[in-house]
C-alpha positions in Angstrom: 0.0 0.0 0.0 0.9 3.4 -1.1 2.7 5.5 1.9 1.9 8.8 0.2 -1.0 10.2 -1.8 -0.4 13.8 -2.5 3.0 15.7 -3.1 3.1 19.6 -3.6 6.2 20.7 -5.6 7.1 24.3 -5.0 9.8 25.5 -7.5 11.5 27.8 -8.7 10.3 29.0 -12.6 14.1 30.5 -13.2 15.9 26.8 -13.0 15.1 25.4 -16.6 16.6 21.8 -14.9 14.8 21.8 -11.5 17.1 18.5 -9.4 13.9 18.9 -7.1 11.1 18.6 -10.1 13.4 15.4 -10.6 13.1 14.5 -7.2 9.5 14.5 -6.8 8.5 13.1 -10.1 10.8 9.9 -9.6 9.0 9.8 -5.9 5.8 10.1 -7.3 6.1 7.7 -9.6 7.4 4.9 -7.3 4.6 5.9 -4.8 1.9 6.5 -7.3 1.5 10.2 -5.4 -0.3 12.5 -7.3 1.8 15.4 -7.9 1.2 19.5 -8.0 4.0 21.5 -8.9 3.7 25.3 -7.8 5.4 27.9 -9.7 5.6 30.9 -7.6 7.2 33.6 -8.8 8.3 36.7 -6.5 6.9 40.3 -7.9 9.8 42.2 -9.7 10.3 45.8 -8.5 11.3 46.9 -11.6 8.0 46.5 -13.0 6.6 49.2 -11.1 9.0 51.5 -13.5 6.5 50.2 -16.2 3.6 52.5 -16.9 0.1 50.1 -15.6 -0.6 49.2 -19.2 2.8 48.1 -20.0 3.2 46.5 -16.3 0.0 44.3 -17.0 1.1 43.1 -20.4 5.1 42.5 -19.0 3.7 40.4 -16.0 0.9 38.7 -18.2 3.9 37.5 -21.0 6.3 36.9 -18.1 3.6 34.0 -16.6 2.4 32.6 -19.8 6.2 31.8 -21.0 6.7 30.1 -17.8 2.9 28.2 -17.8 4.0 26.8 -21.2 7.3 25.5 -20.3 6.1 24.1 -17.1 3.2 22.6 -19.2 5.9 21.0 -21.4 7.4 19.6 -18.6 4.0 18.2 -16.6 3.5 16.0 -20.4 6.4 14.9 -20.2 5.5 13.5 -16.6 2.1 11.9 -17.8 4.0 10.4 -20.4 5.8 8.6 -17.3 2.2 7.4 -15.6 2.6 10.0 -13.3 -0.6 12.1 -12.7 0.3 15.8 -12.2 -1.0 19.7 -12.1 0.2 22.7 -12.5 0.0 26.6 -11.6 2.1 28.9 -12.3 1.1 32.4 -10.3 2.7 35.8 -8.9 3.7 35.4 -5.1 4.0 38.7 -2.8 4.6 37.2 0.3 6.6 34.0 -1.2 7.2 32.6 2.5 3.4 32.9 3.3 2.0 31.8 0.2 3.7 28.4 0.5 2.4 27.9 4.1 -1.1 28.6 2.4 -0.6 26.1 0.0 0.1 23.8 2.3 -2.7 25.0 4.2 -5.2 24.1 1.7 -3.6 21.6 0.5 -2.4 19.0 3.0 0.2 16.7 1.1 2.0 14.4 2.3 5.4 16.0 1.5 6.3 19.3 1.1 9.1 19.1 -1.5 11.6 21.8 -2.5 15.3 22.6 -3.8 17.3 24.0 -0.5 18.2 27.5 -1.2 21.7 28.1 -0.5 22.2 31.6 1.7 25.4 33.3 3.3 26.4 33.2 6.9 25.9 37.1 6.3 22.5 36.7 5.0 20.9 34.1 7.7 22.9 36.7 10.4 20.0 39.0 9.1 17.1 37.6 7.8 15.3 34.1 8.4 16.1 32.1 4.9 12.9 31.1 3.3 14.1 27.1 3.7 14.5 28.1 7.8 11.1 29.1 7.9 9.5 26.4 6.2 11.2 24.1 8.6 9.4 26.3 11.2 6.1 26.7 10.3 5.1 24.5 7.8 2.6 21.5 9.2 3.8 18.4 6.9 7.1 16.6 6.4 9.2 19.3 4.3 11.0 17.3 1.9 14.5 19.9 1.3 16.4 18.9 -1.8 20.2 19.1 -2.0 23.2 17.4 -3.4 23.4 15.5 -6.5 22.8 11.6 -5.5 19.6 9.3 -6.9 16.7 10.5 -7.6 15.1 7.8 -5.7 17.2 7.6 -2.4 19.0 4.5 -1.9 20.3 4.7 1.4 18.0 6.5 4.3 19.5 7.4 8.0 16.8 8.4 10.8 18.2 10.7 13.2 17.1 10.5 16.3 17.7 12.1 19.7 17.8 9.9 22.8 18.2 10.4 26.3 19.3 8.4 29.5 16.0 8.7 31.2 14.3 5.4 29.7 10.4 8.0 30.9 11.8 10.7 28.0 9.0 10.9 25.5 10.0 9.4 21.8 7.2 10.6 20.2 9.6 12.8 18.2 11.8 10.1 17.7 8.8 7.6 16.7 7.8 9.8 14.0 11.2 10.3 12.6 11.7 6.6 12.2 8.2 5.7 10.6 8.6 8.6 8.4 11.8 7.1 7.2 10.3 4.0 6.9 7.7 5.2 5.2 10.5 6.6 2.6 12.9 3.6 2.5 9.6 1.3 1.7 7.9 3.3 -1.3 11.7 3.1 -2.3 13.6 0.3 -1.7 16.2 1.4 -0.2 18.0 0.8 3.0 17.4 2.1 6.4 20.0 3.1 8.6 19.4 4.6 12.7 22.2 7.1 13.8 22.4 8.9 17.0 25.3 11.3 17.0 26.6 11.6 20.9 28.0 15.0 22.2 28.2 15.0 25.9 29.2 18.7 27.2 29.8 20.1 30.3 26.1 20.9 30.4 25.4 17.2 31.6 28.0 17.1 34.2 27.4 20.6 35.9 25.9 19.0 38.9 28.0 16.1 39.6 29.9 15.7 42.6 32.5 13.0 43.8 33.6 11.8 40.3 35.9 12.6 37.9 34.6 14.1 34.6 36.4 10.7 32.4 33.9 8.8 35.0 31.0 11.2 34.5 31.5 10.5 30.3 31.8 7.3 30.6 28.8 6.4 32.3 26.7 9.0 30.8 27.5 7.7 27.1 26.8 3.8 28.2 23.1 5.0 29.4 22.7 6.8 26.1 23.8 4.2 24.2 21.7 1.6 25.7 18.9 3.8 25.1 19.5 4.5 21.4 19.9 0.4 21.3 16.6 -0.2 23.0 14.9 2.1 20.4 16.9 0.2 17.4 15.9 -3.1 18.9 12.2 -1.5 19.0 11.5 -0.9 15.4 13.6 -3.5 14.7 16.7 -2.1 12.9 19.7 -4.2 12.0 22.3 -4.4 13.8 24.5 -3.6 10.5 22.5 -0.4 10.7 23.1 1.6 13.7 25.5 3.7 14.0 26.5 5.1 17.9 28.5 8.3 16.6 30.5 10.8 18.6 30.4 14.4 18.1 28.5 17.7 17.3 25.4 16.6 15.3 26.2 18.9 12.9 29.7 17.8 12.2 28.7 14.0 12.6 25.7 13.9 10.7 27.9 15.6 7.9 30.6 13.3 7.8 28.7 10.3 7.8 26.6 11.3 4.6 30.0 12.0 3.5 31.7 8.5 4.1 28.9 6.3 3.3 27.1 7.9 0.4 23.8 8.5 1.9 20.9 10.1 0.0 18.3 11.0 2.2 18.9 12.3 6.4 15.3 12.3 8.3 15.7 14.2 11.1 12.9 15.8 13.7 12.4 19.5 13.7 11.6 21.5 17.1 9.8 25.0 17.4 12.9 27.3 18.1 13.2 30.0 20.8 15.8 32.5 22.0 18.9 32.5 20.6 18.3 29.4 19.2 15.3 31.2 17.1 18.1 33.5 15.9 20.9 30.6 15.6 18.9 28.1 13.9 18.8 24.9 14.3 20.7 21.7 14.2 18.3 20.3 11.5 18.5 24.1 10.0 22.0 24.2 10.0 22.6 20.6 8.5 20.9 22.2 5.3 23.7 23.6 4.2 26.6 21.0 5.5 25.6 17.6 4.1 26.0 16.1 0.3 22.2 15.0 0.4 19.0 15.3 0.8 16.8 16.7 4.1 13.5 15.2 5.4 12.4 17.0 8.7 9.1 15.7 10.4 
């Protein structure tokens, strides 16, 4: 049985070879999704140097070019078995008229290219990507790197914790999501915890040394992460007990063993965190693949 029914494409009408119209279309096809591919298209300010008459006509031309290439491309899709719609429309609030699309909507996925932006850029404004991962109320499917189409190799990463009473609701839907993913396409599934134990732990510890402190703390957590492998019955071949920032781990491994998709769990930031970003935010633009965050 089909894990997904509906996928909603949002893309970007300037990319004539869209990797993420690529992405969605092989996913669709393998899942027998319908897909709807979204067009939006910011408003150009220099088309308020037009007189009205020429404006209209400018922005009129402007979306019918891109309606008949995307047109083009949406046959070509049929043409695969794959059922697909279309619009192509203006968007003033770009950020906001995604969410409503969602909104009314209510895919499955949310799929889209990651949008590459500077240190100096997210230091001053919320990328569109970072927001998405924020507010939107699906799975947001975030396109990067240049592996298979159809992921081969899928790592759930989860976040455990040495109180066996934490909630793993989070972690729960990370790993069915992933399963979901690795089912409609064959692929392998893979559980990875990255473990960095800082001083934050330890603050309160008396009477041991910090070695001692480590050492036991990183045997709970392990047994945990084990206990939730064992749980949804995971290979043993496929867990990986990593040390190290998440960031930095999560990067290398895609890195060393090639993989194509990371599912990860995405939390409502606050503070400086809200201005930070995220771990999940931040793997965006470190890892050689593709970003699922539930």
């Amino acid at each position: 049985m089909s894990q997904y029914r509906s996928l909603l494409l949002i893309t970007n009408p300037a990319l004539r070879q869209s990797l993420a119209m690529n992405h969605a279309a092989a996913l669709a096809k393998a899942s027998g999704a319908s897909l709807h591919i979204a067009a939006l298209i910011p408003s150009f300010k220099w088309l308020s140097l037009l007189e009205e008459g020429d404006r209209e006509l400018a922005r009129e031309r402007y979306l019918q070019d891109h309606r008949d290439l995307l047109k083009a491309q949406a046959e070509n899709l049929r043409g695969r078995g794959i059922e697909v719609t279309t619009e192509v429309a203006w968007a003033e609030d770009l950020k906001q008229d995604i969410i409503d699309h969602v909104t009314e909507m209510q895919p499955d996925l949310l799929i889209k290219e990651v949008q590459h932006e500077s240190v100096l850029k997210r230091a001053f404004f919320t990328p569109l990507d970072w927001h998405l991962l924020r507010h939107c109320s699906v799975p947001v499917y975030l396109v990067g790197g240049s592996g298979f189409v159809l992921p081969r190799k899928v790592v759930a990463a989860v976040e455990v914790s040495d109180n066996e009473s934490a909630d793993n609701e989070l972690n729960e839907r990370i790993i069915k999501q992933a399963c979901s993913l690795a089912m409609q396409c064959n692929a392998e599934l893979h559980l990875l915890y990255a473990c960095d134990i800082s001083a934050a732990y330890l603050a309160d510890m008396d009477g041991l040394t910090l070695a001692d402190l480590t050492k036991a703390l990183r045997r709970d957590l392990e047994k945990s992460f084990f206990r939730l492998a064992g749980q949804f019955g995971v290979p043993s071949d496929r867990r990986h007990f990593i040390k190290g920032h998440p960031v930095t781990a999560l990067s290398e491994f895609a890195n060393e063993h090639n993989v194509d998709v990371i599912v990860m769990g995405r939390v409502q930031s606050q503070g400086v965190e809200k201005l930070l970003g995220s771990t999940t935010e931040h793997i965006l633009y470190q890892v050689p693949c593709c970003v699922l965050a539930v």
